[in-house]
C-alpha positions as semicolon CSV with decimal commas, in nm:
position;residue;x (nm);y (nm);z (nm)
1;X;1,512;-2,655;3,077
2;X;1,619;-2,854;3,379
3;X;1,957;-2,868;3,245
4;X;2,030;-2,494;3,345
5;X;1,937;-2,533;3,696
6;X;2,130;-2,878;3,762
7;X;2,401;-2,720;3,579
8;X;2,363;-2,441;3,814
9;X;2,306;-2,623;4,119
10;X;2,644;-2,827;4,042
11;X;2,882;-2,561;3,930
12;X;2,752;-2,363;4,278
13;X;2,845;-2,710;4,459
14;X;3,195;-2,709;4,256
15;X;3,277;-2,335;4,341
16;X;3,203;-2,377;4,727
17;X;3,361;-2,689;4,817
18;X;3,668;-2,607;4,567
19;X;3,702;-2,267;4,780
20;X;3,591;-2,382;5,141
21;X;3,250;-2,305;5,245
22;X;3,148;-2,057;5,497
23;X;2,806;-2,226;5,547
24;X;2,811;-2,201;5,908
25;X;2,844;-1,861;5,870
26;X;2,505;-1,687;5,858
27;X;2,593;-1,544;5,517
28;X;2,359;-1,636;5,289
29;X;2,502;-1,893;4,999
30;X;2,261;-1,763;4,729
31;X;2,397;-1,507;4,514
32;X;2,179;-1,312;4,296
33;X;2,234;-1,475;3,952
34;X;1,977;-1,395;3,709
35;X;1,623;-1,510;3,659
36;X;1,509;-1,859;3,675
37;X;1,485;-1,996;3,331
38;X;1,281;-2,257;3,179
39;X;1,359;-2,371;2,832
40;X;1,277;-2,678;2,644
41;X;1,439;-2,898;2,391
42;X;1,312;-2,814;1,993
43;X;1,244;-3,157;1,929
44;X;0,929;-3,284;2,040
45;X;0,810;-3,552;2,244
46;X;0,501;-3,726;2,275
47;X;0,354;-3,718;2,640
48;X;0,039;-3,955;2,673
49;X;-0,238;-3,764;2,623
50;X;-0,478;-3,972;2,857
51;X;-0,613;-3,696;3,101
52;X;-0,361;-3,458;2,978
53;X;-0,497;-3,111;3,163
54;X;-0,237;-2,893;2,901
55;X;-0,372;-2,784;2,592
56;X;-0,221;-2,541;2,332
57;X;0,125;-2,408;2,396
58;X;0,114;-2,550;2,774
59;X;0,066;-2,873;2,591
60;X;0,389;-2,794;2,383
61;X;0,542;-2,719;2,669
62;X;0,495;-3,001;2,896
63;X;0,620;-3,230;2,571
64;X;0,935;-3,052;2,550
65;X;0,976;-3,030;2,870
66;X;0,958;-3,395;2,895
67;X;1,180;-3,461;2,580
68;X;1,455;-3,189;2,701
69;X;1,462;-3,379;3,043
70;X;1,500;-3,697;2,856
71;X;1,770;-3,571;2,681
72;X;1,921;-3,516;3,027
73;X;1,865;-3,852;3,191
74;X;1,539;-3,770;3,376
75;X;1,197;-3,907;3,306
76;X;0,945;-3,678;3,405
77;X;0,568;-3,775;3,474
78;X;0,390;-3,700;3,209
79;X;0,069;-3,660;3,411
80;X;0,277;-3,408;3,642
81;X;0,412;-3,186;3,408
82;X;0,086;-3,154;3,178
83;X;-0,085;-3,083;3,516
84;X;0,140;-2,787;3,598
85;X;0,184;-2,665;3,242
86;X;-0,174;-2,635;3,228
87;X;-0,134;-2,393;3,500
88;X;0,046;-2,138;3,265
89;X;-0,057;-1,841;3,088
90;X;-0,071;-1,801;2,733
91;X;0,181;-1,571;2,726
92;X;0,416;-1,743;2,961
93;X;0,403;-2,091;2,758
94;X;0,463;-1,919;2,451
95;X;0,790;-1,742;2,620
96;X;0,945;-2,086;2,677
97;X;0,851;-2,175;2,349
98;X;0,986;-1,895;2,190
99;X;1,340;-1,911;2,394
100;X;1,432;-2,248;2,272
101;X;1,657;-2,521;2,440
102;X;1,967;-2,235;2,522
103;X;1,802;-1,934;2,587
104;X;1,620;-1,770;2,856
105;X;1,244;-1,710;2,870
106;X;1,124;-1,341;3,008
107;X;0,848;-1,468;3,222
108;X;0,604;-1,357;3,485
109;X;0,671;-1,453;3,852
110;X;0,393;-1,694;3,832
111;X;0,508;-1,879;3,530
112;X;0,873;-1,911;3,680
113;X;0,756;-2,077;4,028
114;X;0,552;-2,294;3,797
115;X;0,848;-2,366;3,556
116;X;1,077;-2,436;3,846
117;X;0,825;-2,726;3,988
118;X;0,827;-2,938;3,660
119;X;1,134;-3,107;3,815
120;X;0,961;-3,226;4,090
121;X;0,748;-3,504;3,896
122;X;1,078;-3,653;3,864
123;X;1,239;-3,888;4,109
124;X;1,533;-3,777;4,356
125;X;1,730;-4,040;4,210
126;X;1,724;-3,951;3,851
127;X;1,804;-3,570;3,996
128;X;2,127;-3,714;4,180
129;X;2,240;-3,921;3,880
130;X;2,203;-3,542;3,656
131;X;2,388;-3,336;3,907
132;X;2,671;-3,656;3,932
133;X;2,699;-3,617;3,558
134;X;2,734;-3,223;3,556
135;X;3,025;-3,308;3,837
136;X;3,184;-3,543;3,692
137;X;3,203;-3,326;3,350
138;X;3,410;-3,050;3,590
139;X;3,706;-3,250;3,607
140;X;3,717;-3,190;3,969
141;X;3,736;-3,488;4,232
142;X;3,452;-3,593;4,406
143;X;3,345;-3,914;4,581
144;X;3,079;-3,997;4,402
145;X;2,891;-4,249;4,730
146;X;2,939;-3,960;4,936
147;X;2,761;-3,711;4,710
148;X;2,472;-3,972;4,640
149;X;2,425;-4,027;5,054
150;X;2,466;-3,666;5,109
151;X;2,193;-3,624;4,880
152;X;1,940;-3,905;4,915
153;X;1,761;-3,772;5,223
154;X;1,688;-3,448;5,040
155;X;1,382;-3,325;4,864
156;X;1,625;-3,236;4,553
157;X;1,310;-3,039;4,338
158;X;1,203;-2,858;4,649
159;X;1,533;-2,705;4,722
160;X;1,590;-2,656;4,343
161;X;1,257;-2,478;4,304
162;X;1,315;-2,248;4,595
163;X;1,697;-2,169;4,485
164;X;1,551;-2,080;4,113
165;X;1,443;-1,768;4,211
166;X;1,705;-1,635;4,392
167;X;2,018;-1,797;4,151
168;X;2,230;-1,987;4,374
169;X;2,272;-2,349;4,537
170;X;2,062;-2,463;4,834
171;X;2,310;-2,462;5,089
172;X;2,120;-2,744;5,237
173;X;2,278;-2,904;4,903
174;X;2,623;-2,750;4,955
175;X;2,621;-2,861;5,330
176;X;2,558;-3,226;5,203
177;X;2,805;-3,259;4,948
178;X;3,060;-3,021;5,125
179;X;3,300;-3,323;5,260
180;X;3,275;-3,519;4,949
181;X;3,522;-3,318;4,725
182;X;3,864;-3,268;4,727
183;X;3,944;-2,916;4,676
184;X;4,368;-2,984;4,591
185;X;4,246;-3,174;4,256
């Protein structure tokens, strides 16, 4: 689910600042790089139920959602994500469903910018600490204070969300982080 697009988001960060970064440039830093996925762990999770809004498959989907983002060190509100799960068609809940935790669900435009929000009813925080982790799992050098204050002023879903759809990093993301690596490691 989330996993894909911090994974993303990171290995965009790791690429750029390993390379030099020609963000000043008015090149754009998005590169098309397939569709925006949204796939959810197989086990499931309970989400509370009280005033739950999904019901169905979105219901299935908002508890895997929540379990797969677990799984990843981010606690999603349960309230938020039934909310905008509700919001999905039939057909588009049952995609994500269908694609499991590695694959990649065919889905209409509408379910994607809805699949892209669910990680905004998590905190910026908990986003930070998931993109540290993907860096830290590149081997490359980073310091790790610099990405965090880079980073803490940002609205971390928002830029994620609006990066989904065309495949690449925010630069707003790359600009933060930019200084923080060191590219000879």
């Amino acid at each position: 689910m989330h996993k894909k697009l911090i994974t993303t988001i990171a290995a965009g960060i790791l690429v750029l600042a390993a390379c030099g970064s020609d963000s000043n440039d008015d090149a754009n830093s998005t590169d098309a790089g397939g569709s925006a996925s949204v796939t959810e762990a197989d086990d499931g999770a309970s989400s509370t139920d009280a005033g739950s809004s999904a019901s169905g498959p979105q219901a299935e989907v908002a508890d895997e959602a929540i379990a797969s983002a677990k799984e990843n060190g981010i606690d999603l509100d349960a309230d938020c994500v039934n909310e905008l799960a509700s919001q999905l068609s039939d057909e588009d809940a049952q995609a994500m469903l269908d694609a499991g935790p590695d694959g990649e669900a065919e889905l209409s435009d509408e379910g994607t910018a809805i699949g892209t929000q669910f990680l905004g009813c998590a905190g910026n925080d908990e986003i930070i600490d998931a993109l540290i982790v993907e860096l830290q799992k590149s081997g490359q050098e980073f310091d790790e204070d610099c990405v965090r204050d880079g980073l803490q002023d940002l609205d971390l879903a928002e830029l994620a969300a609006s990066a989904a759809g065309e495949g690449g990093t925010p630069e707003e993301v790359i600009n933060a982080v930019f200084s923080c690596f060191n590219p000879g490691s």
